[in-house]
Every structure is written in structure tokens, then in C-alpha cells.
N, C-alpha and C positions, 0 to 999 in steps of 0.2 A: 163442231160440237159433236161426240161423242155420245150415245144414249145404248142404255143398256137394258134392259127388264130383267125382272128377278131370274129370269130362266137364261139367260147369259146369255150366251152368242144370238139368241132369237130375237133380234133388235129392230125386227119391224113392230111398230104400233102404231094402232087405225086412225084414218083419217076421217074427222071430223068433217062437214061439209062438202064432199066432196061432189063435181060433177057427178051425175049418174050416168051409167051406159046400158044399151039392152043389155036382154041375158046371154044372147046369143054369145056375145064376146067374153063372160064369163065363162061361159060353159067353153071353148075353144080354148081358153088358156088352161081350164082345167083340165081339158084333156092332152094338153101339151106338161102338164107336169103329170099326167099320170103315167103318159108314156118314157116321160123320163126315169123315173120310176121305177119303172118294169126292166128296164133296159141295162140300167146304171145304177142301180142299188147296190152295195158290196154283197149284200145276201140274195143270190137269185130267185132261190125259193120265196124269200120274205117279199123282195120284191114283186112278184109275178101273184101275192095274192093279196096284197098291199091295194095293190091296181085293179083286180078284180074287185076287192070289196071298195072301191073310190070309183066305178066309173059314172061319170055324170054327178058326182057331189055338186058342180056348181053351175049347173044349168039353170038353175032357178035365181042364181044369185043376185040381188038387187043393186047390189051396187059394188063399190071400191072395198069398204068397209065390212060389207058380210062377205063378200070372197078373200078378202083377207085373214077373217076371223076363222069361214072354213075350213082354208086353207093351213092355217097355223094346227086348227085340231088335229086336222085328219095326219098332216106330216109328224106330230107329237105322236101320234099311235107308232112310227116306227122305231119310237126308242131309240133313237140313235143320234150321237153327238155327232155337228158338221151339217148339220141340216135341218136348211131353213128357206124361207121365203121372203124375199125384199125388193117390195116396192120401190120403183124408180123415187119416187119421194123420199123413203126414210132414210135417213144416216145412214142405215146398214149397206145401203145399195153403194155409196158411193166410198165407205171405208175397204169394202171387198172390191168395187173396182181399181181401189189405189192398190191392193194388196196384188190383184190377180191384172193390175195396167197389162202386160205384156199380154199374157195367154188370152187375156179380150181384145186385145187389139184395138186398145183405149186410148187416143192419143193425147187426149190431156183430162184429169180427173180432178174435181177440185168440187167444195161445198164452202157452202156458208155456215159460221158457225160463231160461237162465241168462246173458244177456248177450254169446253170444260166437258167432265164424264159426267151423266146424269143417269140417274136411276128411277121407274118408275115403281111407287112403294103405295100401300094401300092408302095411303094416308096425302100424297099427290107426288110432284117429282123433285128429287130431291139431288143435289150437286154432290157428288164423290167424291172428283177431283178437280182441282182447279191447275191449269197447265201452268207455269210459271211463265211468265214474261207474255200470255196470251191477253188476248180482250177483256177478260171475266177477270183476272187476275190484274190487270189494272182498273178494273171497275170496281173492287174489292172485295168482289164476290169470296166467300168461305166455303170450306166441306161442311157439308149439313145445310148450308140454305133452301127454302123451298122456293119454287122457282114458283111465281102465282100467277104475273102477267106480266105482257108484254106491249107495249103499247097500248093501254088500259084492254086488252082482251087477252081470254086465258091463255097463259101455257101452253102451247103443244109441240112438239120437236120437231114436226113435221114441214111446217110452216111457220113456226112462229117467227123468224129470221126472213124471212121470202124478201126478195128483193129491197133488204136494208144493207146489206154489203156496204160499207164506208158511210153510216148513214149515223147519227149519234138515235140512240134508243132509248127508250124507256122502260125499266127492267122495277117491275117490285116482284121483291122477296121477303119473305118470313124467315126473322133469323130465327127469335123467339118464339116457341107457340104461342097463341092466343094474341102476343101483343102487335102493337100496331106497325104492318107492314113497310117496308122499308121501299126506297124510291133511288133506283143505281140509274147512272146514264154509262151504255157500254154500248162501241163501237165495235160490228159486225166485221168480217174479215172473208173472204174468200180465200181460201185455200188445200193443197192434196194432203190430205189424211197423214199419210206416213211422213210427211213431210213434218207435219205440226208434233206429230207421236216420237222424232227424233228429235227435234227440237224441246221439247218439253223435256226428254229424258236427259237431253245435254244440260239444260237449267235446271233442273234437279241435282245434278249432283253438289255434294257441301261433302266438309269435313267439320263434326261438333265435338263439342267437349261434353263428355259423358262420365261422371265416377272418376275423374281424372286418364280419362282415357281419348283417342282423337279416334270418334268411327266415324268411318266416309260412308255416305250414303248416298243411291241412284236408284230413281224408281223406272226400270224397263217396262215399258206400258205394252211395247210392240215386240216382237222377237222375228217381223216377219220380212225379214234382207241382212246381210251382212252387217250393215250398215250401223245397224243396231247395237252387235257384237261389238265390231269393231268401237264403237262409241265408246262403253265400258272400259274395253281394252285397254284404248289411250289412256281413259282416267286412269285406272288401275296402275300403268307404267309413270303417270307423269301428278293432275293432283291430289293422286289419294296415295302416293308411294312410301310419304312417310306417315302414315294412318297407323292406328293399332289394330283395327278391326275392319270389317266391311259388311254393309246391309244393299241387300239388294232386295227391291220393293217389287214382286209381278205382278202383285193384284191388280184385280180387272183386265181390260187391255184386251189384248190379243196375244195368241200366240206363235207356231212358226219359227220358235226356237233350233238349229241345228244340232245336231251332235256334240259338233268341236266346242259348241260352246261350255261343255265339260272341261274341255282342257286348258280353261283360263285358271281352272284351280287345281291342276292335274301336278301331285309332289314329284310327278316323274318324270315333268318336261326337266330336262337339264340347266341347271345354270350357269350363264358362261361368263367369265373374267377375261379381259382384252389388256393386254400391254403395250402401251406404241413405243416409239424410239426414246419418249422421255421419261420411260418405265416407272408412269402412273398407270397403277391399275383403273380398271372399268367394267362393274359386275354390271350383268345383264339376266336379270330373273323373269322371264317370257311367263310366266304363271304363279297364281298369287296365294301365297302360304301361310298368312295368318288367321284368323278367325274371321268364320262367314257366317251371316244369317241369310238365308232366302226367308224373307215376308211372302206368306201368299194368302189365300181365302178360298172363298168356294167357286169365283171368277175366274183363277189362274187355271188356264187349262193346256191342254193339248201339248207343244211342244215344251211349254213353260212345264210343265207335269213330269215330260222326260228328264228333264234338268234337275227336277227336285225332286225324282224318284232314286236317279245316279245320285245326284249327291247327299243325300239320304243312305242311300246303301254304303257308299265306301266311308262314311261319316266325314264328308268334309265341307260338309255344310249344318249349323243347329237352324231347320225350319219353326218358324213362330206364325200365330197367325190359327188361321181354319184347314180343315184338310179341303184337298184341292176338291175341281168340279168333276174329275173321272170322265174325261171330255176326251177319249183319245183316239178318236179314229183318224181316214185319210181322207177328206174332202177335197172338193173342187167346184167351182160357180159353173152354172150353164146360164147363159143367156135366153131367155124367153124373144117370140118373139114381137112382142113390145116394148123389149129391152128390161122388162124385170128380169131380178136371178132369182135362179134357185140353188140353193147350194147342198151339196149333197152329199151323203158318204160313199165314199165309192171302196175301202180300202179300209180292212181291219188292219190293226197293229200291235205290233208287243214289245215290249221295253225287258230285254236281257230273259227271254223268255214270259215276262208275265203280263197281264193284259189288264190294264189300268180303266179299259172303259167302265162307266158303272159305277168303278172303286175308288180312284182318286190316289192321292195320297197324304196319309195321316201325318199331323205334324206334331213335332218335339214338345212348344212352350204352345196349349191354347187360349187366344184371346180374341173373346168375343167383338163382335164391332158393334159401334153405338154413332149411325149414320144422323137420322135425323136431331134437325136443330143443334149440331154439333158444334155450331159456331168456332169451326176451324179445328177442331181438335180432333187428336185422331190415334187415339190408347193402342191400338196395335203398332206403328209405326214406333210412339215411345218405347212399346216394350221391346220393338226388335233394336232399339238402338240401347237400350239396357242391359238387355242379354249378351248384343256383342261384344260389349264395355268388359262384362264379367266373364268372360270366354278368356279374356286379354293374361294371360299367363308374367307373373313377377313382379 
């Protein structure tokens, strides 16, 4: 399961109940992220007085929960995307260990979860996305459910799942406001992050009929391995090849996107025709030339940002949706040593000279989203498959 807060990448949220521990061990881990800080901040300056105005923030700290809380403040004061603080509990911890397995020297990463992206909204937590062929997706969980309890106690991402892995569960959700809450039984799942984030993106893809038109559509959740690219790729060559159009969905998710992956729509890769002995031709178009939408929101960041900055600029993509979150620096995890991370920016960046932190990127068609009690509906996604429909030329 996937959990997100309105401030994006910052996907730690507090634990409820949590054992308590002296101060003394607050205060050491806080001064292990100040030093980090100071040390590995992309801005020296900023860092080094960062750390001076933080030393001893959490000496006093009572427990799991106010060091957390502190901790979330004090790192927001550095304004800067890529960094954050994740508790070996939350999601976040173990989606950035699947991301960064190698460079932690992780040898197997894997959580419990039930399939689905959650958001927490003022109003309690509410389901984004549902993975297709996941837990929650056969439990028939929708976008927009609120998620209220779990084995009759509330909600919390942290725990709510804790040792039910393979276990049949008791899930009530609020489709409708006000009416009477609903009662799913969904079976829990252990498994690595990127693993379920390719799989979700493989089952996603379809080809619909739109305006009389066939758009293929794939929602890239992850952009963070080859893996991912390649994913697309294949569709693109094999079943979306006789499509009129193509929507490609980034919202939410993560990022981690590559360069090359520009060049899936690039009119300048070459096409090449083969003739064997039985001089039947066989065209081969390595890059995809008809009309593209990139979906994004305020979630789509980082290397997803570079993707729909470039293809924004040479216009070969119409972006629909929200402008992006301007999330574009270099980060990288540090291991704490009780095994929380911390993730950090270490690395300003700029896309074809200009520097997207901050600013994002503005899109073509905007359409607002309308998460809660959506009972599966999902107005941005129709409108990018409308648009690409009407892109579709003769």
C-alpha cells in the first residue's frame, strides 16, 4: 500500500500508540540528522545554518510521534524537494528502500499492503488509486473510498495491515458521505514496492474507444528503473501499435524518470523497413508518432517533470491535468542509525537550462480533481482520453 500526504513525497505519518523511548534517544537521532544536514545539504551555506538553528530540537522529545512531528517541521523549513524523514514503520521507508535496494544494501525489501495509493485529506484517508489485479482491487475497493477501519479499529497506514499478510480482513469504507459504511473483506499481500508499481502499470494498460477513436492508455506510477520505460516500450510496439492516440497517466507515484525516456516519442529516431528473401517488407518505428497526452497533477514530480517539461517544449506531447509539484532536485536516502532514512537533497538541477524547483510545469487542458467519495470516477483521466481522441487527425 502506497500512502501519500497532501505534501507529496513526505509520506511519513505519526504513529498512534506507539511504545515510548527516553529522550535521550531522541535527542541522538536528532542530532544524527542535524549532522547530516550540515554536511550534505546541496546548499552549504543553507545547510550549515539549518543545523545551527536545529541543534538539540529533539531532546526533549516524548516520544515516536513528537520526534516525528518535529522533525517533519524543522526539515520543511529547508524548502527543498527530495527531503524527508521516514520512519522504519511508514510506507515511505520501505517504497525508498525498494527504490534505493542496491545503494542500501538491502537484500530483500518487501511490505504489507493492500494494493492501493492513499491520501491523507482533512476530512480522513482516502483511496487514489486502486492497482488493478491488487488486493483492494479485488476486494472492490474504488478511487475516492474513505478508508475508516480495519478490523473494527481505525484506519492508520502505519499499522493497520501489521501482521495480517495472507490473513482475510475486515475493511469498512465510506463510499457515500454520511451513508452507511460499507464492510469489504481484502486479503493482505507482502510484497517489494517496485515490483507491485510495475505490475500495476503492466495492468493498466487498455486500448478504449473514444469519439470513434482507439486511445491506449498506461498509467506510469514509478519511473524509478528501466524497467518501467521499457514496460511502455513494449506496449507502444506491440498492444497499443494500432491505437490512434496515447495517454500516459504520471500522477502520483514517484519519480526517477531517465532522459531517454524522451526518445519513445522522439520524430527523429529513424524508421526502418526490412526485406528478407521473400521480399515482404517489415517497418520497424522504434518511436511513437501519433498523438500523446501526459496526465499529471500536482504529485507528478521530479524526473516525471523532466519528461513533461521536454515534451511540453518541443510540443510533442498536449499535457492535461494540474501543473506539476516543481519537485526537481537530486536526492538520495541516508540510513539513520536505527535504520530510519532520511532523504535528502544533495543536488540542484536544471532541465535544458532552466530550473523547475519551486515552479513545476504548467499544463495545456486544466482539470481540477474531485478525489473524495468519487466512487471510482476519475474526470481527469476521461478528459485526457478525450483530448487524445481529438488530437487524432482525419
Amino acid at each position: 500500500m502506497t500512502v501519500r500526504t497532501t505534501h507529496g513525497w513526505m509520506a511519513g505519518l505519526l504513529l498512534a500508540g506507539s511504545v515510548q523511548a527516553s529522550p535521550p534517544s531522541y535527542a541522538k537521532q536528532g542530532e544524527e540528522i542535524v549532522a547530516l544536514v550540515r554536511t550534505r545539504f546541496l546548499d552549504a551555506e543553507q545547510g550549515a545554518a539549518w543545523a545551527d538553528a536545529h541543534q538539540g530540537y529533539a531532546a526533549d522529545a516524548r516520544d515516536v510521534e513528537d520526534f516525528t512531528r518535529r522533525t517533519r517541521a524543522a526539515l520543511a523549513e529547508l524548502k527543498a524537494s527530495h527531503t524527508a524523514y521516514y520512519p522504519k514503520e511508514s510506507p515511505g521507508h520501505a517504497e525508498v528502500s525498494a527504490i534505493f535496494q542496491t545503494f542500501l544494501k538491502q537484500k530483500k525489501v518487501e511490505a504489507t499492503g493492500i494494493g492501493v495509493d492513499v491520501v491523507e485529506m482533512p476530512a480522513g484517508f482516502f483511496v487514489r488509486h486502486v492497482f488493478a489485479e491488487g488486493p483492494g482491487a479485488k476486494a472492490g475497493l474504488l478511487r475516492g473510498d474513505r478508508l475508516v477501519a480495519v478490523e473494527g479499529k481505525p484506519f492508520h497506514p502505519w499499522h493497520a495491515f501489521t501482521r495480517r499478510a495472507g490473513k482475510a480482513t475486515r475493511l469498512t469504507v465510506e463510499r457515500v458521505k454520511g451513508a452507511e459504511p460499507l464492510s469489504l473483506t481484502v486479503t493482505p499481500h507482502r510484497v517489494n514496492p517496485r515490483q507491485e508499481w510495475l505490475a500495476f502499470q503492466k495492468a493498466s494498460g487498455q486500448v478504449v474507444e473514444r469519439q470513434g477513436r482507439r486511445v491506449a492508455y498506461q498509467h506510469v506510477y514509478a519511473c524509478t528503473g528501466e524497467e518501467y520505460q521499457q514496460a511502455l516500450e513494449e506496449a507502444l510496439q506491440d498492444t497499443f501499435a494500432d491505437a490512434d492516440a496515447l495517454v500516459i497517466d504520471f500522477r502520483d507515484g514517484w519519480g526517477g524518470c531517465n532522459p531517454t525516456f524522451v526518445n519513445l516519442f522522439n520524430p527523429q529516431v529513424p524508421q526502418l523497413v526490412s526485406t528478407g528473401r521473400d521480399g515482404a517488407p517489415h517497418a520497424f518505428t522504434p518511436s511513437w508518432r501519433k498523438p500523446v497526452v501526459l496526465l499529471v497533477n500536482g504529485n507528478s514530480r521530479s524526473g516525471k517533470e523532466l519528461v513533461a517539461f521536454t515534451l511540453k517544449r518541443h510540443r510533442l506531447a498536449t499535457l492535461v491535468g494540474q501543473r506539476t509539484a516543481g519537485a526537481v532536485l537530486g536526492g538520495g536516502p541516508q540510513k539513520l542509525a536505527n535504520g530510519d532514512l532520511l532523504y535528502l537533497a544533495v543536488m540542484d538541477v536544471k532541465v535544458d537550462g532552466e530550473r523547475l524547483e519551486g515552479v513545476g510545469v504548467p499544463v495545456d487542458v486544466e482539470v481540477p480533481d474531485a478525489l473524495p467519495y468519487a466512487a471510482g470516477a476519475d474526470p481527469q483521466r476521461e478528459k485526457a482520453l478525450d483530448v487524445a481522441a481529438s488530437l487524432v487527425k482525419g
